[in-house]
VOVOZA-595434 format. One record per residue (C-alpha): residue number from 0; residue in one letter; x, y negated, z negated. Coordinates in Angstrom, 1 decimal. Example, Ala and Ser with C-alpha at 12.3 -4.5 7.8 and 13.67 -1.06 7.14 Angstrom:
% VOVOZA-595434
<r 0 "A" <12.3 4.5 -7.8>>;
<r 1 "S" <13.7 1.1 -7.1>>;
***
This chain:
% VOVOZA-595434
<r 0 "X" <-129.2 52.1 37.5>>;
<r 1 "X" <-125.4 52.1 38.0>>;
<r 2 "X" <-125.3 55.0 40.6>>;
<r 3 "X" <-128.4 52.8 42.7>>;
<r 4 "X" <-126.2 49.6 42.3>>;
<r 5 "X" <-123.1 50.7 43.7>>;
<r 6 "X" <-124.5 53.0 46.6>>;
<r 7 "X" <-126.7 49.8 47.6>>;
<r 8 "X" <-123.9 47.5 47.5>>;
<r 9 "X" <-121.9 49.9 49.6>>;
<r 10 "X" <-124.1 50.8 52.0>>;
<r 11 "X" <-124.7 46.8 52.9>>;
<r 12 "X" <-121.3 46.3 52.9>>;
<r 13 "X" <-121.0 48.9 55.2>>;
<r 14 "X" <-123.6 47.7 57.8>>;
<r 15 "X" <-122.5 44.4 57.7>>;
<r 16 "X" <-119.0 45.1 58.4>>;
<r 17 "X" <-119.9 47.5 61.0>>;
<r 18 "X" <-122.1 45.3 62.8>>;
<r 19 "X" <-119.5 42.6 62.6>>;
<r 20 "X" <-121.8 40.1 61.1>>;
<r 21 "X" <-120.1 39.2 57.5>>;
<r 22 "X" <-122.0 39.8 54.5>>;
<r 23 "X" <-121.7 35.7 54.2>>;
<r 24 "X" <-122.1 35.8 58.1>>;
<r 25 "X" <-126.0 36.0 58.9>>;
<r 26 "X" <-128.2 34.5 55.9>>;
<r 27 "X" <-131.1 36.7 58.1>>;
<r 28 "X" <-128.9 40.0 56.7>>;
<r 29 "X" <-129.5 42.1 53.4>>;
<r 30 "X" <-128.2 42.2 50.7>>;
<r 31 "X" <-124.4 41.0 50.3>>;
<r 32 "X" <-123.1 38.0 49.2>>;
<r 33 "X" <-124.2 34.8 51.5>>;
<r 34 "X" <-127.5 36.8 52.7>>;
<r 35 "X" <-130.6 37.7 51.4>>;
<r 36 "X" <-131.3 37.6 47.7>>;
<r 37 "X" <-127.6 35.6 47.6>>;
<r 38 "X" <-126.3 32.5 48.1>>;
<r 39 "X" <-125.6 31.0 52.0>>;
<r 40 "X" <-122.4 31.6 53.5>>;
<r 41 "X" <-121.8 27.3 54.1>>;
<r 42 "X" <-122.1 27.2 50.3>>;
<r 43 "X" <-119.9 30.3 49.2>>;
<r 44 "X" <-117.0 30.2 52.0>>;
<r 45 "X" <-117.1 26.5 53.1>>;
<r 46 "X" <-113.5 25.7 52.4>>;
<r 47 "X" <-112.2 28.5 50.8>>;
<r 48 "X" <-108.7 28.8 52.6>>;
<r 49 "X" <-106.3 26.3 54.7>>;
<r 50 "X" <-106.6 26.6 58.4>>;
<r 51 "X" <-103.0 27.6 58.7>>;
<r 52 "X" <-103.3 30.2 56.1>>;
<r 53 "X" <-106.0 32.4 58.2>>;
<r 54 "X" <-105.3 31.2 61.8>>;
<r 55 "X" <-103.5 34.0 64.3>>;
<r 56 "X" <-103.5 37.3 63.3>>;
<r 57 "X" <-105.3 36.9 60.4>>;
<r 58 "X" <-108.6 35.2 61.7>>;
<r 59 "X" <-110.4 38.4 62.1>>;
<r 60 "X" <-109.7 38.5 58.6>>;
<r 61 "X" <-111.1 35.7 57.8>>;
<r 62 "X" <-113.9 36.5 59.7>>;
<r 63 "X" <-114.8 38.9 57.6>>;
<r 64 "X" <-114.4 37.4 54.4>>;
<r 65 "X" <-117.3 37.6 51.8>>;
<r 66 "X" <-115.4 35.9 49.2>>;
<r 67 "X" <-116.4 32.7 46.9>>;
<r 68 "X" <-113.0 31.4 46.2>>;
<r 69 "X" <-109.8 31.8 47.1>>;
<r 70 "X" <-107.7 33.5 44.5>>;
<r 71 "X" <-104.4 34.0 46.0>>;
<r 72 "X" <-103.8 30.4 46.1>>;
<r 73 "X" <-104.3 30.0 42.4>>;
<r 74 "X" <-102.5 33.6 41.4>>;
<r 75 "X" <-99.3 32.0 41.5>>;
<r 76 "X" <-97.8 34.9 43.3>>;
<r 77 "X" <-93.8 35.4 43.4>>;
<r 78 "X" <-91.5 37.3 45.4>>;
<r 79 "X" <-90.9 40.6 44.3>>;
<r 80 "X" <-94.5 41.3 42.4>>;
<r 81 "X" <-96.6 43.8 42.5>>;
<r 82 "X" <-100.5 43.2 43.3>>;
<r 83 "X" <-103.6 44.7 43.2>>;
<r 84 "X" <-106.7 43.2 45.5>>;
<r 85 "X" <-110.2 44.7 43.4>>;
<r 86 "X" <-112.7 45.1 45.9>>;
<r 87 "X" <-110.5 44.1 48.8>>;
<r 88 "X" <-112.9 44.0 51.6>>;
<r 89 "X" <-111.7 43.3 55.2>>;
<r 90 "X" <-108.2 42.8 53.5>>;
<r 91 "X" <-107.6 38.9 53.8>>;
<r 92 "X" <-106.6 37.9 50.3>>;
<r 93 "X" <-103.9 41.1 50.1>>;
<r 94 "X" <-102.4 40.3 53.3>>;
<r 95 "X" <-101.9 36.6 52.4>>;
<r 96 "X" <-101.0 37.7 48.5>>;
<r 97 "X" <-98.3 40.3 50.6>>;
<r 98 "X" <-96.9 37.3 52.2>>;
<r 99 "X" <-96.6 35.4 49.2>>;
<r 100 "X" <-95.1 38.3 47.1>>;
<r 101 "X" <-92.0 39.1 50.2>>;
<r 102 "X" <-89.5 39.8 49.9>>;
<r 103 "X" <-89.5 42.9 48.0>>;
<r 104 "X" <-93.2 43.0 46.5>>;
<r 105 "X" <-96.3 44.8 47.7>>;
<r 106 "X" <-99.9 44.4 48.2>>;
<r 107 "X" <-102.7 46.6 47.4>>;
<r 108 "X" <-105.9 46.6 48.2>>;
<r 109 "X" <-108.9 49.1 46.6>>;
<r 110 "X" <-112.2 49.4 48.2>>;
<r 111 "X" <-114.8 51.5 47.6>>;
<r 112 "X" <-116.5 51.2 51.3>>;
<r 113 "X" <-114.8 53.2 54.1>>;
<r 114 "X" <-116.2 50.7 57.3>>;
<r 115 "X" <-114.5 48.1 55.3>>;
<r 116 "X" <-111.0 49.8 54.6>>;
<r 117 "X" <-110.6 50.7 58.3>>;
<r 118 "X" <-110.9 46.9 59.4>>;
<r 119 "X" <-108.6 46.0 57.0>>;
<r 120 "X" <-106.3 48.5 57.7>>;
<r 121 "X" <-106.8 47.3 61.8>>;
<r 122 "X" <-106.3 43.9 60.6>>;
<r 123 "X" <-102.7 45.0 58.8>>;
<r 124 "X" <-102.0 46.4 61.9>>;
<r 125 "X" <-102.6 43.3 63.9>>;
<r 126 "X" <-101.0 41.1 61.4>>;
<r 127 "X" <-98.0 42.9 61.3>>;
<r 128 "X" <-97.3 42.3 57.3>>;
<r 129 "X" <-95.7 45.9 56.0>>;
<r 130 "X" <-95.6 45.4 52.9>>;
<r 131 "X" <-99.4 46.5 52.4>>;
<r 132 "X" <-101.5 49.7 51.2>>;
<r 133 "X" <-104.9 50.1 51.4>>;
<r 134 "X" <-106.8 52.5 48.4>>;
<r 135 "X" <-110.2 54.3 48.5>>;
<r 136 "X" <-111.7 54.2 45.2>>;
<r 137 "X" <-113.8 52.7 42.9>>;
<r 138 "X" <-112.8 49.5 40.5>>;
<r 139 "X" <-114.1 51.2 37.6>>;
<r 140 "X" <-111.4 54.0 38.5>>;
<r 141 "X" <-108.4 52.5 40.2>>;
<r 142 "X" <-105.9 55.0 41.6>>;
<r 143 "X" <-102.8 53.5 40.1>>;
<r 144 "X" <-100.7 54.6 37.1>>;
<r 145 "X" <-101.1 52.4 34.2>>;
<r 146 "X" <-98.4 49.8 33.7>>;
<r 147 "X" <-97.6 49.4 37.5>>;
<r 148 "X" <-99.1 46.4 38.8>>;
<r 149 "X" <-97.7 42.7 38.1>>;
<r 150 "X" <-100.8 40.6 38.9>>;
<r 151 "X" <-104.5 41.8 39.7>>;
<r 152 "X" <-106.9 39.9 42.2>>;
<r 153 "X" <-110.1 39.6 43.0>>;
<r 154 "X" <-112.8 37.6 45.1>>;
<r 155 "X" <-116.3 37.8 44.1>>;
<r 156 "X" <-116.5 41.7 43.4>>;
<r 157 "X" <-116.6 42.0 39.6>>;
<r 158 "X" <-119.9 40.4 39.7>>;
<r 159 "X" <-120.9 43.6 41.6>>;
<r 160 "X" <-120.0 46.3 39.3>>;
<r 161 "X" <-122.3 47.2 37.2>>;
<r 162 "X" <-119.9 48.6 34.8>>;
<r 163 "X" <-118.0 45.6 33.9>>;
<r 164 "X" <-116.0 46.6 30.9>>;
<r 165 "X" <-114.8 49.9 32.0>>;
<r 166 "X" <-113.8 47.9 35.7>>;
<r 167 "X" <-111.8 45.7 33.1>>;
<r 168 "X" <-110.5 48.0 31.1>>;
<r 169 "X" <-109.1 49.5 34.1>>;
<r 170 "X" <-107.8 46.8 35.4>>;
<r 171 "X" <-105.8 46.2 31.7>>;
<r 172 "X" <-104.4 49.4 31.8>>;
<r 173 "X" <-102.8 49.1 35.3>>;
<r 174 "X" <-101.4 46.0 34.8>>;
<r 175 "X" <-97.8 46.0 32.8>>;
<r 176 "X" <-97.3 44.3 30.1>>;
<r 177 "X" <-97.9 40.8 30.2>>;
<r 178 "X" <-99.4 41.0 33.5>>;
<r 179 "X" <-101.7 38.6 34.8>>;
<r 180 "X" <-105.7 38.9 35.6>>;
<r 181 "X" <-106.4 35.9 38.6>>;
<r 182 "X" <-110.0 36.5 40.1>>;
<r 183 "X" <-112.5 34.4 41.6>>;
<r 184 "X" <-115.8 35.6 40.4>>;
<r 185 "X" <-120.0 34.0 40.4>>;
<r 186 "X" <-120.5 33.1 36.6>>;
<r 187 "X" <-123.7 32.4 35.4>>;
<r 188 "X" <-123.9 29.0 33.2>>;
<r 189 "X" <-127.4 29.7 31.9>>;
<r 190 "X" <-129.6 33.5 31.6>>;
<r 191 "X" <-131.6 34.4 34.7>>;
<r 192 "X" <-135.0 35.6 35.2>>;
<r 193 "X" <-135.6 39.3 34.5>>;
<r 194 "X" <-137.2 40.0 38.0>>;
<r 195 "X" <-134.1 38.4 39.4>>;
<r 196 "X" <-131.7 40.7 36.9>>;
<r 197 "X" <-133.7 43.6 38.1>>;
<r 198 "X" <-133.4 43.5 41.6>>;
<r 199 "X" <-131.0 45.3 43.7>>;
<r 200 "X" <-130.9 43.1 46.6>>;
<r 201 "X" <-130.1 40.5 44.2>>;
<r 202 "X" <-127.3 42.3 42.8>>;
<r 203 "X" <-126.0 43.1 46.0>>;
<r 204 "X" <-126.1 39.1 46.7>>;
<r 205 "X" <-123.8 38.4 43.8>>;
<r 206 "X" <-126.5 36.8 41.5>>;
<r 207 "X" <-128.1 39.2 39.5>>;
<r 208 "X" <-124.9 40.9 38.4>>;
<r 209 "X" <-123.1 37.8 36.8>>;
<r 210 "X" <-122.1 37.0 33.6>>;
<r 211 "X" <-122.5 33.9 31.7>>;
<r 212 "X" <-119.3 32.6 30.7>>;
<r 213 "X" <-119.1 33.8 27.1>>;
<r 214 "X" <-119.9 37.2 28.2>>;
<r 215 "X" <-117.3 37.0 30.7>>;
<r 216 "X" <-114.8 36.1 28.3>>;
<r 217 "X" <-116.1 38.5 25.6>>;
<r 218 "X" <-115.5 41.1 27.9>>;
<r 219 "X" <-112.5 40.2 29.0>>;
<r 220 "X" <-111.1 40.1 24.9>>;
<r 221 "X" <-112.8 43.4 24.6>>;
<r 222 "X" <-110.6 45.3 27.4>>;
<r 223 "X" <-107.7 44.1 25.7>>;
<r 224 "X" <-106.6 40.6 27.8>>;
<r 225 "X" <-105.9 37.7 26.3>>;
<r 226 "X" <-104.9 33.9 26.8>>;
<r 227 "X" <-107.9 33.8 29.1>>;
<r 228 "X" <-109.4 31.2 31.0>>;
<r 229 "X" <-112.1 30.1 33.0>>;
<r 230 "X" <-112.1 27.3 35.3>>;
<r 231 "X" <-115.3 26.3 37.7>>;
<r 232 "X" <-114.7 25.5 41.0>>;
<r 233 "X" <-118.1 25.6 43.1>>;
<r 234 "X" <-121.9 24.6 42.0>>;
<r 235 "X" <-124.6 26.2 43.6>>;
<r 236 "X" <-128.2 24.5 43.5>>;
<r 237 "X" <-130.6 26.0 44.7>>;
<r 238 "X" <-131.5 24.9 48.3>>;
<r 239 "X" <-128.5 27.3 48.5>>;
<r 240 "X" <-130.2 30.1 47.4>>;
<r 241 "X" <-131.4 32.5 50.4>>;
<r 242 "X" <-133.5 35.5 50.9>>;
<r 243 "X" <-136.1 37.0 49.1>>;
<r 244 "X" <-136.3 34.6 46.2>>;
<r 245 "X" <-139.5 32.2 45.3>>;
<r 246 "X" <-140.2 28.8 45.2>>;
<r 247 "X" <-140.4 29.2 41.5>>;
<r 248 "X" <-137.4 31.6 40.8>>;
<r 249 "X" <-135.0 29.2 43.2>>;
<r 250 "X" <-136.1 25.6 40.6>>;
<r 251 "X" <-135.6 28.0 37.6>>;
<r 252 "X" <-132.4 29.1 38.3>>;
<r 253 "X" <-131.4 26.1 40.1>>;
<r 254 "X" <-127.7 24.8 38.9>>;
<r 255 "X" <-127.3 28.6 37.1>>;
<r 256 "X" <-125.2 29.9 39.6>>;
<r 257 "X" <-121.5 28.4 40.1>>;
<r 258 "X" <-118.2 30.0 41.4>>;
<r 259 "X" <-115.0 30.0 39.2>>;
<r 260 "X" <-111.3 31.1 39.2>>;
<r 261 "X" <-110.9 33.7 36.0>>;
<r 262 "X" <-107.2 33.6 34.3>>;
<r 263 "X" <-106.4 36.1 32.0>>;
<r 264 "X" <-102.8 38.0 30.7>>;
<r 265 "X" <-102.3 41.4 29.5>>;
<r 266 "X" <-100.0 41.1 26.0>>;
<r 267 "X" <-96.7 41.6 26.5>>;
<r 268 "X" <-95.0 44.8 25.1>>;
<r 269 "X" <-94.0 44.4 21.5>>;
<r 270 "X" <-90.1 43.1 21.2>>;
<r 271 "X" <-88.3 45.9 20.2>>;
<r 272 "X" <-85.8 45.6 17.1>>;
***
């Protein structure tokens, strides 16, 4: 199933992004977050970011956001890091976390989706911001040598993988020691229906790949993070719920579904004597 996963969440990605509409921007669209088999857009992006932290250059941006948080704002980003984007879509979060990291940092964004690299490389280009490079690849095989990133982001994208522990075991090895995990994911507070697990449209609307929160910690200890975290920040009920999904399905997983900001820290390397 992983190979069917991934190519169906690309490939929606990819038509929504070239028809300009937003995964979260048409709850009559397929299969990304906001649309069918997901959750709305009003519910997922209402209030995500501060009007004069996407206004100008970076509305397009914005535009084009599919996230369900807002993780650069809770990163605690400093000047002169290093950071990675997982999943970085239209490339809003890496060109605010590039501002916040100048001078003398960098931003990086990884996506797996070629329509959606080129807006965000246009929308770098319109922005201005330098400090900013854009990766093809997969988050379950990041193109970075290990140890080089000081803080990894994300915005609703883990849930999409459907190989979590080797997305977060890459993700521990290309951080440096005692670097920092700060991702806003859909966690799962209760198990959801098997014919909601199973489908792909589903998955590709950031439900049916979700992890309850012990499994999302237990993951998390098992790539090799620790001090972790989990905070919620958004509950979904289910006149949220769009798409493709019954009267029945929607009251059983009704309150199952919430947004939350992930915190976790690679160790630091031993002290040497």
């Amino acid at each position: 199933m992983t190979k069917d996963v991934r190519e169906f969440v690309r490939l929606n990605y990819a038509r929504a992004i070239s028809q300009k509409k937003g995964c979260c921007g048409d709850s009559r669209g397929g299969g990304c977050c906001g649309s069918s088999g997901g959750l709305t857009i009003e519910a997922v992006t209402a209030g995500l970011y501060q009007p004069d932290e996407v206004d100008g250059p970076l509305r397009d941006a914005a535009g084009a956001s599919f996230g369900c948080g807002n993780p650069t704002a809770l990163a605690d980003l400093r000047p002169g890091e290093v950071v990675l984007d997982l999943g970085c879509g239209a490339g809003l979060d890496v060109l605010l976390a590039a501002r916040r990291v100048a001078p003398g940092g960098k931003a990086y964004g990884l996506d797996m989706t070629g329509e959606m690299l080129a807006e965000a490389r246009a929308n770098k280009e319109k922005s201005g911001i330098e400090n900013v490079e854009f990766l093809k690849g997969h988050i379950e095989e990041i193109p970075l040598p290990e140890n080089s990133v000081d803080v990894i982001i994300s915005n609703c994208v883990i849930n999409l993988s459907p190989a979590k522990d080797r997305a977060l075991r890459e993700a521990c090895r290309v951080l440096k020691p005692g670097g920092r995990l700060a991702v806003s994911d859909i966690v799962l507070t209760r198990p959801l229906p098997a014919e909601v697990r199973e489908d792909l449209t589903a998955w590709a609307g950031c439900i049916a790949g979700a992890l309850l929160e012990k499994e999302y910690r237990d993951k998390l200890a098992a790539a090799g993070f620790e001090d972790i975290g989990l905070e919620v920040t958004r509950r979904y009920e289910a006149d949220t719920m769009a798409g493709n999904i019954s009267d029945a399905v929607r009251r059983e997983i009704d309150g199952a579904v919430v947004s939350a900001f992930i915190r976790a820290r690679k160790p630091a390397a031993p002290a040497k004597q």
